[in-house]
C-alpha positions in Angstrom: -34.8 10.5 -13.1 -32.2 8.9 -15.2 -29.3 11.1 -17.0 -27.2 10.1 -19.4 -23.6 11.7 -18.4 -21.4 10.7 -21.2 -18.5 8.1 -21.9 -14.9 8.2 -22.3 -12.5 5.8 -24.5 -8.8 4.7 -23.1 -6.1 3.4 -24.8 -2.7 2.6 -23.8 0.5 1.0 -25.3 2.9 -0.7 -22.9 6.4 -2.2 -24.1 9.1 -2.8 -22.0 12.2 -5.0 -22.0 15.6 -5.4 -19.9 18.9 -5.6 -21.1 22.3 -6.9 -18.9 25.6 -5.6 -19.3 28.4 -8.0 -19.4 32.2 -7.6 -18.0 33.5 -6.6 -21.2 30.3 -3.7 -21.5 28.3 -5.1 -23.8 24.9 -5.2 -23.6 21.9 -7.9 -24.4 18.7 -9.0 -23.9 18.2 -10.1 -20.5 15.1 -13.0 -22.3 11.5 -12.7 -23.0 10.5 -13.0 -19.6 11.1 -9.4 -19.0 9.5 -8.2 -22.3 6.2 -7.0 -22.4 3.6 -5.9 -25.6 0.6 -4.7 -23.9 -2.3 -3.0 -25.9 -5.2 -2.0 -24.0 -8.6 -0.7 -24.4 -11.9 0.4 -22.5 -14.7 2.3 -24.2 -16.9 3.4 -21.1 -20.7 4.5 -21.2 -22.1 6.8 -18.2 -25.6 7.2 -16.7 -27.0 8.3 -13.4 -30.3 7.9 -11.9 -31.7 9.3 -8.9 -35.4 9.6 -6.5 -35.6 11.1 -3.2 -38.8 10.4 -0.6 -39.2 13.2 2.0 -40.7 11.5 5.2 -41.2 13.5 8.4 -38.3 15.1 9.7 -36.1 12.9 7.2 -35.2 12.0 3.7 -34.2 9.1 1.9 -32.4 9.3 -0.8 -31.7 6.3 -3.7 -28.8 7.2 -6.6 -27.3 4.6 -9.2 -24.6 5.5 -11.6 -24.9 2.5 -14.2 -22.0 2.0 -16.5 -21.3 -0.2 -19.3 -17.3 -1.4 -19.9 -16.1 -2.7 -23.1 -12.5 -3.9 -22.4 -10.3 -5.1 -24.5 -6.2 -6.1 -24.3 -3.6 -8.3 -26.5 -0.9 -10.0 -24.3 2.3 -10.8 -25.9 2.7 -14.5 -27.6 -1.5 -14.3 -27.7 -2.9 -14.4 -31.3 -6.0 -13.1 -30.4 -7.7 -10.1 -28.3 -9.3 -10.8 -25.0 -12.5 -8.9 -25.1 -15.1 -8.5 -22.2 -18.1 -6.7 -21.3 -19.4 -5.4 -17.9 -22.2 -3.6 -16.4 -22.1 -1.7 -13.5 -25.1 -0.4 -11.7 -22.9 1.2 -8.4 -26.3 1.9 -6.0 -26.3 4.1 -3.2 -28.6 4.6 -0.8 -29.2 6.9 2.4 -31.4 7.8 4.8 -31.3 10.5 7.4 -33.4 11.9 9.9 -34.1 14.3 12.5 -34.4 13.3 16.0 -35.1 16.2 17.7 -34.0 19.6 17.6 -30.4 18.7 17.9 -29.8 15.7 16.6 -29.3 13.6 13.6 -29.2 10.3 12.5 -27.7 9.3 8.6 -27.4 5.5 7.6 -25.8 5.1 3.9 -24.6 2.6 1.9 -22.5 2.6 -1.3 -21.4 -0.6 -3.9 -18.6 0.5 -6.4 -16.7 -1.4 -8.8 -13.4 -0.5 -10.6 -11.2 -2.0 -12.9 -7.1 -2.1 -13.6 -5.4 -0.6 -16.3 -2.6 -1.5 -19.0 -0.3 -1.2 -16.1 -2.0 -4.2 -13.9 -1.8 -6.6 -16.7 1.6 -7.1 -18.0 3.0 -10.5 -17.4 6.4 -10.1 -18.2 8.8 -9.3 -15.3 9.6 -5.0 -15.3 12.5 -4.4 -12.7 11.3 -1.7 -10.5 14.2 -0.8 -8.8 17.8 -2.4 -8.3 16.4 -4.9 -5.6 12.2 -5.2 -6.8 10.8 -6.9 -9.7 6.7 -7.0 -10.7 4.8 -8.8 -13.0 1.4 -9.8 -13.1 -0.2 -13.2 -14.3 -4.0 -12.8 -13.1 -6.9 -11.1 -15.3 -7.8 -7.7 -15.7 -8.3 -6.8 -12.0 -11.4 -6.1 -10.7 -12.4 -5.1 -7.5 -15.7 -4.4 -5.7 -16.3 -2.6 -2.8 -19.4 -2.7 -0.3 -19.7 0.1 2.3 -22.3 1.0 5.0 -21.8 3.7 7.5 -24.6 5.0 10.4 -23.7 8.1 12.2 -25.3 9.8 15.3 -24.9 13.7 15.2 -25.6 15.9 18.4 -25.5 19.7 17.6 -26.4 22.6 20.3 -25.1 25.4 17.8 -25.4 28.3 20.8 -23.6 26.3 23.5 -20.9 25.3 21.4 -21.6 22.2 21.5 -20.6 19.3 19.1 -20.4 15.4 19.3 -20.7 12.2 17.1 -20.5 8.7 16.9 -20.3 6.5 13.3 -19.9 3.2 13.1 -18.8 2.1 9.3 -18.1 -1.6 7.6 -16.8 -2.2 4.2 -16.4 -5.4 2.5 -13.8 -6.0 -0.4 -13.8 -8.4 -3.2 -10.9 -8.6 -5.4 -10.0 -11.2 -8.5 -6.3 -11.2 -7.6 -4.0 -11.0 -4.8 -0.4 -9.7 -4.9 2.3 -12.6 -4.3 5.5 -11.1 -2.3 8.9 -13.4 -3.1 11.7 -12.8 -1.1 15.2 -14.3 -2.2 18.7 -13.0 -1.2 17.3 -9.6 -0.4 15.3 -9.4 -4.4 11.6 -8.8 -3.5 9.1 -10.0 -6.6 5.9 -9.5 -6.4 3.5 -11.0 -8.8 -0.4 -10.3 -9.0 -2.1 -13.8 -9.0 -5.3 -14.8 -10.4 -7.1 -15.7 -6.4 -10.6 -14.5 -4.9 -9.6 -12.3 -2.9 -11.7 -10.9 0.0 -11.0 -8.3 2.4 -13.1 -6.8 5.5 -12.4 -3.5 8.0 -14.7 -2.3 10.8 -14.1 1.1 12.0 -15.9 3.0 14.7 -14.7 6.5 16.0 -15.9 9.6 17.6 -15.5 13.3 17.9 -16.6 15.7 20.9 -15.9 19.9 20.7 -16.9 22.3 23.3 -16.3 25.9 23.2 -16.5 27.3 27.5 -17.7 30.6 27.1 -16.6 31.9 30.6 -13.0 31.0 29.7 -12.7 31.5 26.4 -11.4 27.8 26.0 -12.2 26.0 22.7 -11.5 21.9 23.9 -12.1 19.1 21.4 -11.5 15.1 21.5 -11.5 12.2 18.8 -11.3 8.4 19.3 -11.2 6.0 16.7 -10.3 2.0 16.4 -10.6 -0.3 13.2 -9.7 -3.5 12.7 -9.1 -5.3 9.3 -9.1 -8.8 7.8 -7.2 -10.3 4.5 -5.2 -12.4 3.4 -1.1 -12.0 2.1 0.5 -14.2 -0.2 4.3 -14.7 0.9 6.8 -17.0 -0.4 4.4 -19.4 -1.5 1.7 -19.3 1.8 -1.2 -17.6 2.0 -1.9 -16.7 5.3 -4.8 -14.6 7.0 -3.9 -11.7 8.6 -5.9 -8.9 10.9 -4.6 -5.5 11.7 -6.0 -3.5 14.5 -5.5 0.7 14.8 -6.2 2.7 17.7 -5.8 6.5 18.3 -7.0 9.2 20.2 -6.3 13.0 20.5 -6.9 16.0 22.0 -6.6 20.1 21.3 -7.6 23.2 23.1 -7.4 26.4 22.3 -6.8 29.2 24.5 -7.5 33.3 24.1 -5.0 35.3 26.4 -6.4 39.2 27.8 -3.1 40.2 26.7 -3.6 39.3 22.7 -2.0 35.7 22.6 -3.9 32.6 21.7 -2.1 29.3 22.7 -2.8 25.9 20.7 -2.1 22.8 22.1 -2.5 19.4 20.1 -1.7 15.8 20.8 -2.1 12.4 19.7 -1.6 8.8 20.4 -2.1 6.1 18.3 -1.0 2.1 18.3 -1.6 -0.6 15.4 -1.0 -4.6 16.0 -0.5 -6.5 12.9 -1.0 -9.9 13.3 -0.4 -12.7 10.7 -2.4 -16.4 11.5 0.3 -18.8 9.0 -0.9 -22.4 8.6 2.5 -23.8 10.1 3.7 -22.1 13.1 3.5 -19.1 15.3 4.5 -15.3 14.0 4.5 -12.8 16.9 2.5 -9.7 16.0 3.9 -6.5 14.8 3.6 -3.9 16.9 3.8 0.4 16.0 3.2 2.8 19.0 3.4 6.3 18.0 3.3 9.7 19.3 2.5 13.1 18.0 2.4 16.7 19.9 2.1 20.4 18.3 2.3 23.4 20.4 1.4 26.8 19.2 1.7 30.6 20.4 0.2 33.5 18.3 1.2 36.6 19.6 -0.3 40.3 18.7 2.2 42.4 19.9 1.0 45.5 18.5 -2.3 45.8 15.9 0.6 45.7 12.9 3.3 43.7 14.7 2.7 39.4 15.6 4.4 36.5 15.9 4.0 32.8 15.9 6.5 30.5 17.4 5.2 26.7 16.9 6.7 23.3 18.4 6.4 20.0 17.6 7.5 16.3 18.2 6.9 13.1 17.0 7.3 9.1 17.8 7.3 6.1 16.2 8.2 3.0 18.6 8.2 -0.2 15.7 8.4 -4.0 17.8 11.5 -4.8 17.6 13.5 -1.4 16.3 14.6 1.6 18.0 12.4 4.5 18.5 12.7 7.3 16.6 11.8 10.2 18.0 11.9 14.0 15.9 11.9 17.7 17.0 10.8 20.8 15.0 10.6 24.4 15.7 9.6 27.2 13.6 8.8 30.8 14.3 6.8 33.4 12.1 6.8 37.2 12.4 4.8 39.3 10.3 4.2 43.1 10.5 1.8 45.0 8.6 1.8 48.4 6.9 -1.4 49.4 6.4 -0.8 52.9 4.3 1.5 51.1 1.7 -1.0 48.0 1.9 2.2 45.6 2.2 3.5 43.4 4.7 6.5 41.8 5.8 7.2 38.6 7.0 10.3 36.6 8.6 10.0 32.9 9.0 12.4 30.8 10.8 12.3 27.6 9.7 13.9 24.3 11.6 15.5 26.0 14.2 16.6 23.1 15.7 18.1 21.8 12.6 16.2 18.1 12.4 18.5 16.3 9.4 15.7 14.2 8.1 11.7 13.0 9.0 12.0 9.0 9.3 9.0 6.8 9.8 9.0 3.3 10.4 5.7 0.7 10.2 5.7 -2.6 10.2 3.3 -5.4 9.2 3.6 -9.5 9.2 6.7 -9.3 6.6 7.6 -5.9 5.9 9.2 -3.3 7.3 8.4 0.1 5.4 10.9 3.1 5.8 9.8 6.8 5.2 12.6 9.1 5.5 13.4 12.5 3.3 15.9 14.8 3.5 14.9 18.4 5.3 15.6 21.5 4.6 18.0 22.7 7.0 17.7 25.7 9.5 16.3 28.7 7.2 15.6 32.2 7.5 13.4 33.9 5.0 12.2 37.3 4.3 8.6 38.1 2.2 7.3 41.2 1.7 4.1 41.1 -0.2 1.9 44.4 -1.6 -1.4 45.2 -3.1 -3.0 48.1 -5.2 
C-alpha cells in the first residue's frame, strides 16, 4: 500500500558580518570574508509504502518512505542559484520470528538519508565564540546512513526471567568532513567538500532476574562498540578508531520492615586512537566510574523517606581524576482526609560546587562543567479536590 503523507516548504535567510573595534573605539568592517548572504530553499514531497508476509511463527515486514527534495540556495558573490533534485526511497526491512515459547529472534535494517540546512552552507567565516571561528566551503551536506541490527530475546514472563543479546552495524557516508585548525589557541573549523565514510560495530547485552524466595530484583548490561573515521586536523587527515566499553549492575531489595534498598553501578572505559601518516600518537584514554545508592523508607502508611547517594569518576590519560559526591534526602507525609501532602527535600547535602566532566579524543580535550545549586531545603505541599 502506498500513502501519500504530504510535503513541507523551508526557507531561510542567513546574513552575518563582523566588525572590529579599534583603540580609539571605532568600529569597522572586519572584510568580506566574514560576511555571509545565504538564501535557502527545500520544497519536500512525502510518501510511504508498506507490505507485511506472515510466515509461521514470524513476520516480515517491508516499509519505504520515498521523498522527493527540491533544493535550492544563492551564495554570496554567485550570480546564479544552485538548484538540485533528489529522490529518496529510505527502505526498511524486518523480519522476526518465534523460536519457541520463549524466545525471539528480530533482524532489521534501515537506509536514511538527510540533508544540511542554511546553517551548513555559509562560506564566510561567523565567529562563534571569542577563541572559535566556522565556516563551511563544501556542498549542501548530505549524509546517508546504513543500519542493520539482529537481536536474540529470551523471555520466561512467570520466573522473572529476562535476557538479550543484539548485535548492530551502521555504515556512514558523508559529502564533507569538518577541518579542525588550531593556531595560538583560535580553533577554525571549516566543513570541506571530502567523501567522507564512517563505520561503528556495537554489540551489548542485558540479563534481569527477579528471586522470588528473596524478594531480590538483580539485573546486568554489557555493551562494547568500536568506531572508524577519519579527522581532518591542521591540514592531515588521519584515520582514527574509538573503542567504548561498559558494564553495570543494580539490585533491588524489599526489607520485612517496609524499606526497599537500590543499589546501582557502572563502569565504563573508551580508547581513542588516531593512526597519522607521519608518526606515532599515543591513544586517549577515559575510565570512568558511576555508583547510586538508594533507601526508601515507609515509616508509617502516611509518613516515608528517601535518602539517595551517589558518586561519580572520570579518570582522562594524562589529567587528574575528578571524582564528585551527591546526597539528597526526600520526606513526604500524606494526609489522606485533606487529600494533600507534604514534602521536604534536601537537596546537595554535601554541597558539591559544580559537576565537571572531562573526555578526550586524538586532539581534543572536551570540558563539561556547570554550576550547582548549592545545599537546599525545600518545602511542597500539594492538594486535590
Amino acid at each position: 500500500m502506498v500513502v501519500f503523507r504530504g510535503g513541507n516548504y523551508e526557507r531561510n535567510h542567513l546574513r552575518s558580518g563582523l566588525q572590529v573595534t579599534d583603540s580609539a573605539g571605532k568600529p569597522t568592517s572586519a572584510g568580506d570574508r566574514f560576511s555571509n548572504n545565504v538564501t535557502f530553499e527545500n520544497l519536500g514531497l512525502f510518501a510511504s509504502a508498506n507490505a507485511t508476509w506472515m510466515l509461521p511463527r514470524g513476520v516480515i515486514v517491508a516499509e519505504a518512505k520515498p521523498a522527493m527534495h527540491f533544493i535550492g540556495y544563492t551564495l554570496q558573490g554567485e550570480n546564479g542559484a544552485r538548484r538540485q533534485e533528489y529522490f529518496l526511497l529510505n527502505p526498511t526491512l524486518e523480519f522476526r520470528k518465534n523460536l519457541g515459547r520463549y524466545s525471539e529472534l528480530q533482524i532489521r535494517y534501515g537506509g536514511q538519508t538527510t540533508f544540511g540546512h542554511v546553517n551548513d552552507i555559509y562560506p564566510g567565516t561567523i565567529l562563534v565564540n571569542y577563541r572559535q571561528f566556522n565556516a563551511n566551503a563544501a556542498p549542501l551536506p548530505k549524509t546517508g546512513v546504513h543500519s542493520a541490527m539482529g537481536r536474540f530475546t529470551f523471555r520466561k514472563p512467570i520466573q522473572m526471567m529476562f535476557w538479550q543479546v543484539t548485535l548492530s552495524a551502521e555504515q556512514t557516508r558523508q559529502n564533507f568532513l569538518q577541518a579542525f585548525t588550531v593556531d595560538s589557541g583560535i580553533t577554525r573549523i571549516t566543513a570541506m567538500d571530502y567523501d567522507n565514510r564512517q563505520s561503528k560495530y556495537t554489540a551489548s547485552g542485558n540479563y534481569s532476574k527477579y528471586i522470588f524466595a528473596l524478594s531480590l530484583q538483580l539485573s546486568a548490561a554489557a555493551k562494547g562498540s568500536l568506531q572508524t573515521g577519519n579527522m581532518w586536523y591542521n591540514g592531515d587527515i588521519s584515520p582514527f578508531n574509538s573503542h567504548q566499553f561498559s558494564l553495570s549492575m543494580a539490585m533491588q531489595k524489599k526489607l520485612t520492615f517496609g524499606a526497599k534498598i537500590s543499589l546501582f553501578g557502572e563502569a565504563g572505559k573508551q580508547v581513542y586512537r588516531l593512526e597519522p601518516r607521519e608518526g606515532f600518537a599515543a591513544p586517549n584514554i577515559t575510565e570512568s566510574v558511576k555508583a547510586k545508592a538508594e533507601w526508601q523508607q515507609q515509616l508509617t502508611g502516611k509518613f516515608s523517606i528517601t535518602p539517595a547517594y551517589q558518586f561519580t569518576s572520570y579518570r582522562p590519560s594524562g589529567q587528574a581524576g575528578i571524582h564528585q559526591h551527591f546526597f539528597d534526602v526526600q520526606a513526604r507525609y500524606a494526609v489522606p482526609k485533606w487529600k494533600s501532602t507534604f514534602e521536604l527535600s534536601g537537596i546537595n547535602l554535601l554541597g558539591q560546587e559544580k559537576y565537571r566532566q572531562i573526555v578526550t579524543t586524538a586532539n581534543q580535550l572536551s570540558i563539561m562543567e556547570m554550576p550547582l545549586r548549592g545545599r537546599t531545603l525545600m518545602v511542597k505541599y500539594s492538594f486535590g479536590f
